[in-house]
FIPA-268492 format. One record per residue (C-alpha): y, x, z. Coordinates in Angstrom, 2 decimals, padded with zeros to 5 digits, m for minus. Layout:
% residues N
pt c2=Y	c1=X	c3=Z
...
***
This chain:
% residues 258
pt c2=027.26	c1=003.63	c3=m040.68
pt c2=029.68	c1=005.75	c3=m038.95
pt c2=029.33	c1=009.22	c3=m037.90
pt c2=031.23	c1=010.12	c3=m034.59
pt c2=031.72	c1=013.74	c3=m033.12
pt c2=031.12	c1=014.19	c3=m029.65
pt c2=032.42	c1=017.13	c3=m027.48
pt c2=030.93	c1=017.24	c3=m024.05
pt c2=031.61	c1=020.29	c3=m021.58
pt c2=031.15	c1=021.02	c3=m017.50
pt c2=031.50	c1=023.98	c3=m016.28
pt c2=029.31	c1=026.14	c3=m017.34
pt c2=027.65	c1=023.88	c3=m020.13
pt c2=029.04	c1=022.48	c3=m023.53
pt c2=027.25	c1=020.00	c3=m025.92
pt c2=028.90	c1=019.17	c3=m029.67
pt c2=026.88	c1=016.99	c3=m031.48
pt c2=027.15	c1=013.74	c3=m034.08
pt c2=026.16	c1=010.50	c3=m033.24
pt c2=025.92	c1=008.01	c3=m036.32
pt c2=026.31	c1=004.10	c3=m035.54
pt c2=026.28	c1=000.93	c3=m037.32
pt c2=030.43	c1=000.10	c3=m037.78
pt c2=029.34	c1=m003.43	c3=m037.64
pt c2=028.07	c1=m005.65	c3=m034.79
pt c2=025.13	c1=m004.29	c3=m032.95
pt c2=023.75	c1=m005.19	c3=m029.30
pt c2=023.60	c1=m002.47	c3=m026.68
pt c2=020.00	c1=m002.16	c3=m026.50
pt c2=020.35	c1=m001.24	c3=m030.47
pt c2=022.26	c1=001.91	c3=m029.35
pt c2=019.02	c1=003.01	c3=m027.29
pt c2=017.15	c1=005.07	c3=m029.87
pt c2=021.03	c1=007.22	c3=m030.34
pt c2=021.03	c1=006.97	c3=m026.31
pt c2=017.30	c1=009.11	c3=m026.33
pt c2=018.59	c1=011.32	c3=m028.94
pt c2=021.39	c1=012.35	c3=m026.69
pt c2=019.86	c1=012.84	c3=m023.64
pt c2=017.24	c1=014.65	c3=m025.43
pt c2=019.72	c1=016.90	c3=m026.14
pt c2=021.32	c1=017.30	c3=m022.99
pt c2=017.71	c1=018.05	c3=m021.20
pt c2=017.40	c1=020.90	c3=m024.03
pt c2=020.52	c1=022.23	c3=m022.83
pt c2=020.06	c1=021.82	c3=m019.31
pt c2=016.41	c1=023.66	c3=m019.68
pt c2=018.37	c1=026.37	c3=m021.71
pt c2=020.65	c1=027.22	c3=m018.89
pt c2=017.34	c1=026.80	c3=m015.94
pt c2=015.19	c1=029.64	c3=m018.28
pt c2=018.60	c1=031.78	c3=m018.10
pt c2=019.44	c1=032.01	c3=m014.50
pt c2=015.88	c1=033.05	c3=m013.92
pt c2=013.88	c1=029.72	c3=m013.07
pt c2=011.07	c1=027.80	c3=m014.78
pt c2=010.36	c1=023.75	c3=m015.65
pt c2=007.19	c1=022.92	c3=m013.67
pt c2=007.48	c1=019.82	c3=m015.38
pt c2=004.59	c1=019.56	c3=m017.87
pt c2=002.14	c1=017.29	c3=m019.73
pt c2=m000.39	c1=016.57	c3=m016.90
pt c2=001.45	c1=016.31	c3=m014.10
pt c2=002.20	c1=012.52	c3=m013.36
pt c2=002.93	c1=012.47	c3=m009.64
pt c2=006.58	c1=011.42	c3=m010.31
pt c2=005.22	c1=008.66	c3=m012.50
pt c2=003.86	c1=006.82	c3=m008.93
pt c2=007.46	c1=006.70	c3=m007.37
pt c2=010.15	c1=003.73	c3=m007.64
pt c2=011.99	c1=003.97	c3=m011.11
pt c2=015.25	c1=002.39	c3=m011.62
pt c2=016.11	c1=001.00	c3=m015.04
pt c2=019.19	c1=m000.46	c3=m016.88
pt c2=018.64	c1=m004.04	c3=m017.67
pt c2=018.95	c1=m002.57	c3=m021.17
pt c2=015.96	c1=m001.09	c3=m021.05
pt c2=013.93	c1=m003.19	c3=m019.15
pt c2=014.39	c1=m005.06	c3=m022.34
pt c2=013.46	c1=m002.31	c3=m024.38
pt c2=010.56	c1=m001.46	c3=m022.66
pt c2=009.60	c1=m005.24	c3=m023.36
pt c2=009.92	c1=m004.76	c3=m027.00
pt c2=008.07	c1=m001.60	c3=m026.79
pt c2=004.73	c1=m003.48	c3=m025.14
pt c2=005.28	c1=m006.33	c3=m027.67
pt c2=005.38	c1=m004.45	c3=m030.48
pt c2=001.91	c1=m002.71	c3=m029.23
pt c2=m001.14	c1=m003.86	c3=m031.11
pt c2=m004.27	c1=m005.17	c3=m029.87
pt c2=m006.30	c1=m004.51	c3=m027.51
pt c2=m003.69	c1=m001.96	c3=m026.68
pt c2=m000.95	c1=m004.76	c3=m025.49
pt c2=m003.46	c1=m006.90	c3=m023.69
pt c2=m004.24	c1=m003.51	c3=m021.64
pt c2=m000.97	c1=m002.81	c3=m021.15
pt c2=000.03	c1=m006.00	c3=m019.75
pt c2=m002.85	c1=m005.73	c3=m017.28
pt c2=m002.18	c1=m002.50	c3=m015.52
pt c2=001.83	c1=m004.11	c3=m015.09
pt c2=000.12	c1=m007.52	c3=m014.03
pt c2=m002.07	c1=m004.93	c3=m011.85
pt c2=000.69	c1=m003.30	c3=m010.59
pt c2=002.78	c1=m006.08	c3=m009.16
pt c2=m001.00	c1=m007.69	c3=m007.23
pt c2=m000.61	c1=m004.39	c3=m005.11
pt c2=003.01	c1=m004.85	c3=m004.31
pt c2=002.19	c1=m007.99	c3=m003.47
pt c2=m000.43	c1=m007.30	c3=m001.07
pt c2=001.39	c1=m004.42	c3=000.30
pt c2=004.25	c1=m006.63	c3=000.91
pt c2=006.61	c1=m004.92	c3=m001.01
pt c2=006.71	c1=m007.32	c3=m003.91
pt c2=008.93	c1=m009.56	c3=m002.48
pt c2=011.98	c1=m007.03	c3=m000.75
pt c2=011.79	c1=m005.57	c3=m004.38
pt c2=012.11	c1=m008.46	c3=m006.25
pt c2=015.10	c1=m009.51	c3=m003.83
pt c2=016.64	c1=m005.90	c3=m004.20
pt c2=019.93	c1=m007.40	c3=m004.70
pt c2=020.33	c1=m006.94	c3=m001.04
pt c2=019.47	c1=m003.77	c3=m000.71
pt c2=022.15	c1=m001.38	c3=000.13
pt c2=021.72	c1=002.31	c3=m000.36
pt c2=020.34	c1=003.36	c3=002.50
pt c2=018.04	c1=000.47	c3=002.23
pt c2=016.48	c1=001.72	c3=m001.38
pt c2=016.30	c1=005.32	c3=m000.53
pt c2=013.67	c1=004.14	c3=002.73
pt c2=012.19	c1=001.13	c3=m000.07
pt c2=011.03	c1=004.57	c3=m001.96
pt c2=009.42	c1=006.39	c3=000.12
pt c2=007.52	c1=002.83	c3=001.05
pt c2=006.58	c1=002.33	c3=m002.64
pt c2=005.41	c1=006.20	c3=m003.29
pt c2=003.06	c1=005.90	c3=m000.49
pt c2=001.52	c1=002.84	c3=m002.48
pt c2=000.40	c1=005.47	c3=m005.36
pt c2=000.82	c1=002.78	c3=m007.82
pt c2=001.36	c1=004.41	c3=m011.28
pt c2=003.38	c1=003.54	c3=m013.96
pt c2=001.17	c1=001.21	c3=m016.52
pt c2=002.06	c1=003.88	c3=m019.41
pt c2=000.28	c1=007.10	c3=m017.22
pt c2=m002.58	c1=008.17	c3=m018.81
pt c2=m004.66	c1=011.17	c3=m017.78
pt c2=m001.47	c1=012.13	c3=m015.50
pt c2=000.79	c1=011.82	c3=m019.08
pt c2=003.27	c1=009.46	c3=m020.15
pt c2=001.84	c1=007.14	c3=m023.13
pt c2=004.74	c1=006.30	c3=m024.50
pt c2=007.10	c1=009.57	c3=m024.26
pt c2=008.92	c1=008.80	c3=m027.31
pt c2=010.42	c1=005.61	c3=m025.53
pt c2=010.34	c1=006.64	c3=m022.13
pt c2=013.49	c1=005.73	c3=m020.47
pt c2=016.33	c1=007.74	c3=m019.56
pt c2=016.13	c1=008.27	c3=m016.18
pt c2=012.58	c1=009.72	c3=m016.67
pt c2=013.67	c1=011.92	c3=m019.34
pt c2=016.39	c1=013.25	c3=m016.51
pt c2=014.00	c1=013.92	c3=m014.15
pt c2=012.68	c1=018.07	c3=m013.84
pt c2=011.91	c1=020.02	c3=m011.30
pt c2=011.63	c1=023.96	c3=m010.74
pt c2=009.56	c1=024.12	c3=m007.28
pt c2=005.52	c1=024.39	c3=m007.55
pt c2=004.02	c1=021.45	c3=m009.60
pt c2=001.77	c1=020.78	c3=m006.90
pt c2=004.97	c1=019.72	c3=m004.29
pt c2=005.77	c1=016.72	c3=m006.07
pt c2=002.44	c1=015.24	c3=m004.61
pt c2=003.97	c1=015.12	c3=m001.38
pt c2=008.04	c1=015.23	c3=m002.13
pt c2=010.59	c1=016.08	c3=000.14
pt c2=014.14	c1=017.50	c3=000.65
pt c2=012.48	c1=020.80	c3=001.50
pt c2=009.45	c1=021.24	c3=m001.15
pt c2=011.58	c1=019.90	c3=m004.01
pt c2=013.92	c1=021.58	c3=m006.29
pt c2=015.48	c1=018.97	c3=m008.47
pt c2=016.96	c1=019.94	c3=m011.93
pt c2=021.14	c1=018.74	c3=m011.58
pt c2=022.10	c1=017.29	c3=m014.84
pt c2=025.75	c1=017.43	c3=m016.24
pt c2=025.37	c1=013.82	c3=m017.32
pt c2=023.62	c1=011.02	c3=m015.70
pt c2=022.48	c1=008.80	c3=m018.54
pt c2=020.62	c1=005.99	c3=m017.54
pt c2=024.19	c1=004.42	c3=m015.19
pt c2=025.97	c1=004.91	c3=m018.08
pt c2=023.81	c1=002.42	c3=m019.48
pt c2=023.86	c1=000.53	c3=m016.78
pt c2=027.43	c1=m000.16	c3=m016.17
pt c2=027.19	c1=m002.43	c3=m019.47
pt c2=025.97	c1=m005.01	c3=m016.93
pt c2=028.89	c1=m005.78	c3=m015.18
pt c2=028.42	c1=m006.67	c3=m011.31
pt c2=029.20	c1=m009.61	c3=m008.96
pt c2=031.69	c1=m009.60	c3=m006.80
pt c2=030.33	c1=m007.85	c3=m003.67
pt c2=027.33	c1=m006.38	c3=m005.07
pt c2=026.96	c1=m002.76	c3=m003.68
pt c2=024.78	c1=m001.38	c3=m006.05
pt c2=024.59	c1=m001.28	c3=m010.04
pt c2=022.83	c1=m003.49	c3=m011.09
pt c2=019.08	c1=m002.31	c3=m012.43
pt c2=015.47	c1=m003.24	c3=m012.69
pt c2=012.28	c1=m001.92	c3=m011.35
pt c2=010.49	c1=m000.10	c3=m013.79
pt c2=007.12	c1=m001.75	c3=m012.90
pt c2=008.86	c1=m005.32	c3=m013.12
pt c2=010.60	c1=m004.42	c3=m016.36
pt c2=007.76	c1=m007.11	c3=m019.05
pt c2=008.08	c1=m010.29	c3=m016.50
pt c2=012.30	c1=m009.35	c3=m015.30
pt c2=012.77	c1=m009.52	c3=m019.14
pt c2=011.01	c1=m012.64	c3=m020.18
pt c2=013.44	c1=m014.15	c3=m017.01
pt c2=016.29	c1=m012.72	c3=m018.46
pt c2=016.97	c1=m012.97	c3=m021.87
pt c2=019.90	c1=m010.98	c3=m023.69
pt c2=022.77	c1=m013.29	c3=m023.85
pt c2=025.47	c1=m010.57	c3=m024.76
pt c2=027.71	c1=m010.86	c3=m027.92
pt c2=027.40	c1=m008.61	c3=m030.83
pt c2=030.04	c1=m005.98	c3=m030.88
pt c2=031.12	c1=m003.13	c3=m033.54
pt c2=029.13	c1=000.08	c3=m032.69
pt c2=032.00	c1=001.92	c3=m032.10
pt c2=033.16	c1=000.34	c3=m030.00
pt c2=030.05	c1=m000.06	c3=m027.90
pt c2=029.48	c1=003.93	c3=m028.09
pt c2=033.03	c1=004.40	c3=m026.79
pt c2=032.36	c1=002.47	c3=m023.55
pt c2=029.38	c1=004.27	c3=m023.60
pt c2=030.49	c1=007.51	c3=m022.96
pt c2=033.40	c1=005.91	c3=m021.07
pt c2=030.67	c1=004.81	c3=m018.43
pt c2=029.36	c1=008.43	c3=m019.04
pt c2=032.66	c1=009.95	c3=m018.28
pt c2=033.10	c1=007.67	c3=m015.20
pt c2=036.16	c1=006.40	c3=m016.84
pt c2=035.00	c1=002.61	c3=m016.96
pt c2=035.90	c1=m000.28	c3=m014.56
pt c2=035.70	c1=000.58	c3=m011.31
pt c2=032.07	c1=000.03	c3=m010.10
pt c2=029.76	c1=m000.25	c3=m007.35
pt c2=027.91	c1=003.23	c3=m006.37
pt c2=024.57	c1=004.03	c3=m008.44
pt c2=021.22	c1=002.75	c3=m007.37
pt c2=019.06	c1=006.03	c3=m007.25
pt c2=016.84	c1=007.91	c3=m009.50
pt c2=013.48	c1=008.95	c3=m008.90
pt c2=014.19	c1=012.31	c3=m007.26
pt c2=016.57	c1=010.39	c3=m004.06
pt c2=013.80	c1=007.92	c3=m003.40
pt c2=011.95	c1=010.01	c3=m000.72
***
């Protein structure tokens, strides 16, 4: 194991921390659980700063309206969501897998199933509209559970991102006006994303529908090569840093998809 500072500062927030990693070869999903730990961190932080100026989270356990909106994952995590339901015992897997299998039967009879599962040719404006479609739905996210997220410890990045300051009861009806969206210093979940490098022409990076993330993963099996876990944490923060190969623009998190 190797233990690697990190020194992370904006303009009116700074983050040190130490972030210990296998030195030898490791897939990217196996930098995940260091991945939480960070962002973890840089919610705390974030909060810190929002209770300072004067504001308040709204965010709490309970409230699960943005758990019925379209969320975008890495490929890396779709996979480690996967693992996550697999690992589940019974009956608890069996009902997992039908509220996901229950899921995609109303995108399919709304007719959304199929422009989601062909996303690749969405282009940005063409996701942000695709949201507000799919919030309409209601669908929820097969871990909500008496408005909570079931598994919180694994949730992924771009729902640990996600806060809010306006009234708890606005998010049942988002919009531009009624909701005040939490800016984080650091975007985590592209970060992760950029690991999956995009096709020529592709306008978007690449990710995967939360709701799509058990049957999108079976389809797609990790074919990556092992590599030191240095030097996997270096690109990393590299994609963090927005200092990476030059990429297309990020698909969007749950708060643009109104």
């Amino acid at each position: 194991m190797v233990g690697i500072n990190i020194s992370l500062a904006g303009a009116d927030w700074q983050l040190q921390t130490t972030i210990t990693v296998p030195s030898g070869p490791i897939q990217v999903k196996d930098l995940i659980p260091m991945v939480q730990s960070f962002a973890d961190q840089v919610v705390r932080g974030t909060v810190r700063s929002v209770e300072e100026s004067g504001q308040n989270i709204s965010c709490k356990k309970g409230c699960g309206a943005c758990c019925r909106q379209l969320v975008p994952i890495s490929e890396v995590e779709a996979r480690r969501i996967h693992d996550v339901v697999t690992e589940l015992p019974e009956p608890r897997q069996s009902e997992i897998r039908r509220r996901f299998a229950a899921a995609r039967r109303r995108l399919e009879e709304s007719g959304l199933l199929k422009r989601l599962v062909d996303r690749g040719e969405f282009v940005e404006g063409d996701v942000q509209s695709f949201g507000v479609e799919y919030f309409r739905q209601g669908i929820p996210c097969p871990f909500l559970e008496n408005e909570s997220c079931s598994i919180h410890p694994d949730r992924p990045s771009v729902c640990r991102e996600y806060l809010v300051t306006s009234p708890a009861e606005n998010c049942a009806a988002p919009s531009v006006k009624t909701i005040d969206q939490v800016n984080m210093p650091f975007k985590i979940w592209p970060a992760l994303a950029r690991f999956d490098k995009v096709h020529p022409g592709e306008k978007l990076i690449r990710w995967v529908p939360l709701v799509l993330a058990l049957e999108w993963s079976i389809d797609h099996p990790d074919e990556t090569q092992p590599r030191p876990g240095p030097e996997l944490l270096h690109e990393f923060f590299r994609n963090l840093a927005g200092k990476g190969e030059a990429a297309p623009k990020d698909a969007p998190s749950p708060s643009k998809v109104r």
